[in-house]
N, CA, C and O atoms as a Tinker XYZ file with bonds, in Angstrom:
   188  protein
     1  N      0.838000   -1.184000    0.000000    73     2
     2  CA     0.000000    0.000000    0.000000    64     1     3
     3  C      0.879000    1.241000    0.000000    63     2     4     5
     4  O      1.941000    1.256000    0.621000    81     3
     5  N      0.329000    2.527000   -0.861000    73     3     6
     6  CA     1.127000    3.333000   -0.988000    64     5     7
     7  C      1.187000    4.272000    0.553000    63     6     8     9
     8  O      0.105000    4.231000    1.140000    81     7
     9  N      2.174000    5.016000    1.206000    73     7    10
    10  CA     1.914000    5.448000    2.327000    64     9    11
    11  C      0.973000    7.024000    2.230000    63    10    12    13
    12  O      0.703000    7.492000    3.336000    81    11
    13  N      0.626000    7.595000    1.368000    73    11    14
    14  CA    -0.469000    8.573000    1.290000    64    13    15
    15  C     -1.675000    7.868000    0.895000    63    14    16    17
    16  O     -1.647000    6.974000    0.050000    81    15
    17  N     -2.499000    8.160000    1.353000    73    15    18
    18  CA    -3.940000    7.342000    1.470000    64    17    19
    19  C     -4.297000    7.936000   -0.027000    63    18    20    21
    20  O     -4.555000    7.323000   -1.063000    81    19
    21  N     -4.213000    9.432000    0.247000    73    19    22
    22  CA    -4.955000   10.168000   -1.423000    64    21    23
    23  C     -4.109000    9.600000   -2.567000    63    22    24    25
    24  O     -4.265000   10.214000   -3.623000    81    23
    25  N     -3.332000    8.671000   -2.604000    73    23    26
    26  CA    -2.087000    8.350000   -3.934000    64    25    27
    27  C     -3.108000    7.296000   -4.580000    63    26    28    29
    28  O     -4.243000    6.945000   -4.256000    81    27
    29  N     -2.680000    7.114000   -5.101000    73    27    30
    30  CA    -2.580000    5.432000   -6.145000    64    29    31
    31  C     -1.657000    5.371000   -7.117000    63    30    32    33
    32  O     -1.085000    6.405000   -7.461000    81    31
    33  N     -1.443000    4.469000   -7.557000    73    31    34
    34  CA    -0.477000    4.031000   -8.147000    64    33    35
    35  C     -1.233000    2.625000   -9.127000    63    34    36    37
    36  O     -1.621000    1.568000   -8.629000    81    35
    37  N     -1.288000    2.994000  -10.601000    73    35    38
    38  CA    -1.715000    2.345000  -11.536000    64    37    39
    39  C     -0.286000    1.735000  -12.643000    63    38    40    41
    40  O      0.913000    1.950000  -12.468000    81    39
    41  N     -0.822000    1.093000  -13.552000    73    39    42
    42  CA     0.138000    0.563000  -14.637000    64    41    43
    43  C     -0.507000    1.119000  -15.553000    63    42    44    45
    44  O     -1.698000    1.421000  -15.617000    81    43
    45  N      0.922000    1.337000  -16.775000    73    43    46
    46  CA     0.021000    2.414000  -17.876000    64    45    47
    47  C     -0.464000    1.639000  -18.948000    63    46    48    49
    48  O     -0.437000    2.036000  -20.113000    81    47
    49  N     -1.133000   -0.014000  -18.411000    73    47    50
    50  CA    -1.864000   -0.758000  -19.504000    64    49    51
    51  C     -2.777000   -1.168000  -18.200000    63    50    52    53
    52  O     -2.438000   -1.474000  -17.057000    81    51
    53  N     -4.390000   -1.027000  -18.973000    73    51    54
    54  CA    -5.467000   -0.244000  -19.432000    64    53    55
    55  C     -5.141000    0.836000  -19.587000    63    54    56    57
    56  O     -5.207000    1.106000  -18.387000    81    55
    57  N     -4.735000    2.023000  -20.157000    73    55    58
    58  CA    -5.548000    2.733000  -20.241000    64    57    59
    59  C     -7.103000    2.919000  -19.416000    63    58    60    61
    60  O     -7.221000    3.855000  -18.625000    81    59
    61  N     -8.083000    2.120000  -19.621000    73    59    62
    62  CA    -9.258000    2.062000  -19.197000    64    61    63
    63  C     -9.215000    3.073000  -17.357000    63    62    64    65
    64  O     -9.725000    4.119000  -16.956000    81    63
    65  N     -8.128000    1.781000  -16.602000    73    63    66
    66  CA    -7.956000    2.509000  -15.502000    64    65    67
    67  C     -7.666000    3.523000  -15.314000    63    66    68    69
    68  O     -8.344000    4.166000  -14.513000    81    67
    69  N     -6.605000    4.099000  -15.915000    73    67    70
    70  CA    -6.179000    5.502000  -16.117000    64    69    71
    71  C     -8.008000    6.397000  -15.958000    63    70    72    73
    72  O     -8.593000    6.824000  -14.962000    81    71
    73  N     -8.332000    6.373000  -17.150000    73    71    74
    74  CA    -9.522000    6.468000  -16.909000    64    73    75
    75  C    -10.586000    6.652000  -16.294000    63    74    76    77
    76  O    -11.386000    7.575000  -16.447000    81    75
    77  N    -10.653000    5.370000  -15.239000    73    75    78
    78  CA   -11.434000    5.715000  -14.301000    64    77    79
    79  C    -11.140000    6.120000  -13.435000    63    78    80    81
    80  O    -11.969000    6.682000  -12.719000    81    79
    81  N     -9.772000    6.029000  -13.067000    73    79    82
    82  CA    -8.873000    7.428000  -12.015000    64    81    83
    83  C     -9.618000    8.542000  -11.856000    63    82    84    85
    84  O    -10.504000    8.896000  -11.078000    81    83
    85  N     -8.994000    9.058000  -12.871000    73    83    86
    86  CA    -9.431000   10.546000  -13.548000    64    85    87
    87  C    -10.857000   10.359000  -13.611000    63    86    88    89
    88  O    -11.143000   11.552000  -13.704000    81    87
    89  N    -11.649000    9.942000  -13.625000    73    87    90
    90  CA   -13.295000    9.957000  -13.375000    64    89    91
    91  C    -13.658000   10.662000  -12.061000    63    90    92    93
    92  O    -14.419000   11.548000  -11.672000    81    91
    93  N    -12.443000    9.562000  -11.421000    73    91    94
    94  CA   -13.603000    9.882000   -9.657000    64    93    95
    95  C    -12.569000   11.152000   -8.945000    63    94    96    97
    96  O    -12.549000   11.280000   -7.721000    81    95
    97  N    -11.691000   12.099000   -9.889000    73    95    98
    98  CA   -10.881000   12.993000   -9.150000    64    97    99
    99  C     -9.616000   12.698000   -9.133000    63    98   100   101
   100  O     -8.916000   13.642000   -8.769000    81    99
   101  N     -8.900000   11.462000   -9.464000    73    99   102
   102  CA    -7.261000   11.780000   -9.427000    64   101   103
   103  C     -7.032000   12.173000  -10.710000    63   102   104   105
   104  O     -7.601000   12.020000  -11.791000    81   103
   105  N     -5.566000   12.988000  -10.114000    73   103   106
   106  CA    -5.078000   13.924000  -11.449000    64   105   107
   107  C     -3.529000   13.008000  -11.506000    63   106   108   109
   108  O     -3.076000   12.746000  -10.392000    81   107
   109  N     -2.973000   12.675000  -12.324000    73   107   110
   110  CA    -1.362000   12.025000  -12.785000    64   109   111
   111  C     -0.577000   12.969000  -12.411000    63   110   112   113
   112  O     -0.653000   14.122000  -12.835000    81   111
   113  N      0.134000   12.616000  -11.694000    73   111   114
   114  CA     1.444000   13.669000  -10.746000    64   113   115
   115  C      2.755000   13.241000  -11.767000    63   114   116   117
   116  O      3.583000   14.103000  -12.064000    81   115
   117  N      2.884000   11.725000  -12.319000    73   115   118
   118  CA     4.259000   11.645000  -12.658000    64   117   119
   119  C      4.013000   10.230000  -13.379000    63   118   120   121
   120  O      2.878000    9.786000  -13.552000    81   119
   121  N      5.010000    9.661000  -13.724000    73   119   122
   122  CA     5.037000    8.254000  -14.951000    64   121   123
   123  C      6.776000    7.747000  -14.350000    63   122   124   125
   124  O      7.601000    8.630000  -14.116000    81   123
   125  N      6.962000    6.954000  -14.252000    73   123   126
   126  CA     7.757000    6.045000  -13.939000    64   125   127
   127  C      7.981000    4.766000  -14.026000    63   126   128   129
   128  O      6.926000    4.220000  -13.704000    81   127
   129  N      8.951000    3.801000  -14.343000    73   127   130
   130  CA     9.594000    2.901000  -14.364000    64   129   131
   131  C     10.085000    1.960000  -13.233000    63   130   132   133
   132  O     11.249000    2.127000  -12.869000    81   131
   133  N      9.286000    0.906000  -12.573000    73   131   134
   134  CA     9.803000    0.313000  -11.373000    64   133   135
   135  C      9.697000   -1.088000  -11.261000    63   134   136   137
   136  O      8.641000   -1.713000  -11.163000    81   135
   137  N     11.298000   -1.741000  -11.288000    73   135   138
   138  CA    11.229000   -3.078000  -11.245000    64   137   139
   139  C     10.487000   -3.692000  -12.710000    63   138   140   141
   140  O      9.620000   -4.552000  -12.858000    81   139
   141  N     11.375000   -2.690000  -13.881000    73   139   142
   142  CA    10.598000   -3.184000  -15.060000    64   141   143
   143  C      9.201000   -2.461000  -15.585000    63   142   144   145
   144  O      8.912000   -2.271000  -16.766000    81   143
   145  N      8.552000   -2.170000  -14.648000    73   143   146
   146  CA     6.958000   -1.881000  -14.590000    64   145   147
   147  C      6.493000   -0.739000  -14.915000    63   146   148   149
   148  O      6.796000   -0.001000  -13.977000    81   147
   149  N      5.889000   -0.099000  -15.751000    73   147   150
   150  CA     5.952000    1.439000  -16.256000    64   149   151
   151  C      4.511000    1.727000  -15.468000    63   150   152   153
   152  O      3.474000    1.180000  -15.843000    81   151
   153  N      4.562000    2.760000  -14.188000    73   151   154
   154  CA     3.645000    2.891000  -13.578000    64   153   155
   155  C      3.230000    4.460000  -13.959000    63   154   156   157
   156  O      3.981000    5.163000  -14.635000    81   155
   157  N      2.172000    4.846000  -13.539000    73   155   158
   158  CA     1.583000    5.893000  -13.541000    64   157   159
   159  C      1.538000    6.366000  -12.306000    63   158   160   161
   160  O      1.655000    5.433000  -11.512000    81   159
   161  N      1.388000    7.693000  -11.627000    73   159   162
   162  CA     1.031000    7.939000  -10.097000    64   161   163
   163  C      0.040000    9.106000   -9.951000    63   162   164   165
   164  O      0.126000   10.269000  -10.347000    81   163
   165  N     -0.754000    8.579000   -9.390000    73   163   166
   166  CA    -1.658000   10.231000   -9.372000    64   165   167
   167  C     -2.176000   10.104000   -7.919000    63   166   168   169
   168  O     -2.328000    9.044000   -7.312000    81   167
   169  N     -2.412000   11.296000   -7.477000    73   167   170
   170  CA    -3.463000   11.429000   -6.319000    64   169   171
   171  C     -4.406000   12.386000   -6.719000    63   170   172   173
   172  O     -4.618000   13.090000   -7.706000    81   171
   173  N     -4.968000   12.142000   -5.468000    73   171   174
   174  CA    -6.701000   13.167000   -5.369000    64   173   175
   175  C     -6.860000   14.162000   -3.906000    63   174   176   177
   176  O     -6.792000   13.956000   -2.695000    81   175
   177  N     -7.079000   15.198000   -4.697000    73   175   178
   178  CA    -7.486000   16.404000   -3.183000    64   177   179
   179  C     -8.692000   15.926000   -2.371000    63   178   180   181
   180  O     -9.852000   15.811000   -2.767000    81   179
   181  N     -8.292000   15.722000   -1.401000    73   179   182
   182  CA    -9.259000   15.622000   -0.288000    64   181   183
   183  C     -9.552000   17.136000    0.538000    63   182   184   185
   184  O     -8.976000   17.578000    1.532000    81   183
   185  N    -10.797000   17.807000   -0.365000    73   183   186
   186  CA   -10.882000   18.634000    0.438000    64   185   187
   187  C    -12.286000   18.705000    1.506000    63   186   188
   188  O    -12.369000   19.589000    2.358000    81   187
C-alpha cells in the first residue's frame, strides 16, 4: 500500500484505468519505471 492514502499508483496498460482514475478525481502527478513496470502515479485532493 502506498503510504499517502490520497495516492494510487496504476500501470500504464489499461488505459481504461487511467480512466477511471481521472473519473472519480485523481489527477497524474508523474510516470515512472519500477522493477521493469511502467507505472503511472496520481493522487486526489481531499478537500
Amino acid at each position: 500500500m502506498h503510504p499517502d492514502p490520497r495516492a494510487a499508483v496504476v500501470t500504464d496498460r489499461p488505459a481504461i484505468d487511467i480512466a477511471l482514475y481521472s473519473r472519480i478525481g485523481y489527477t497524474e502527478t508523474h510516470r515512472a519505471e519500477e522493477k521493469g513496470l511502467k507505472r503511472v502515479f496520481m493522487v486526489k485532493r481531499l478537500d
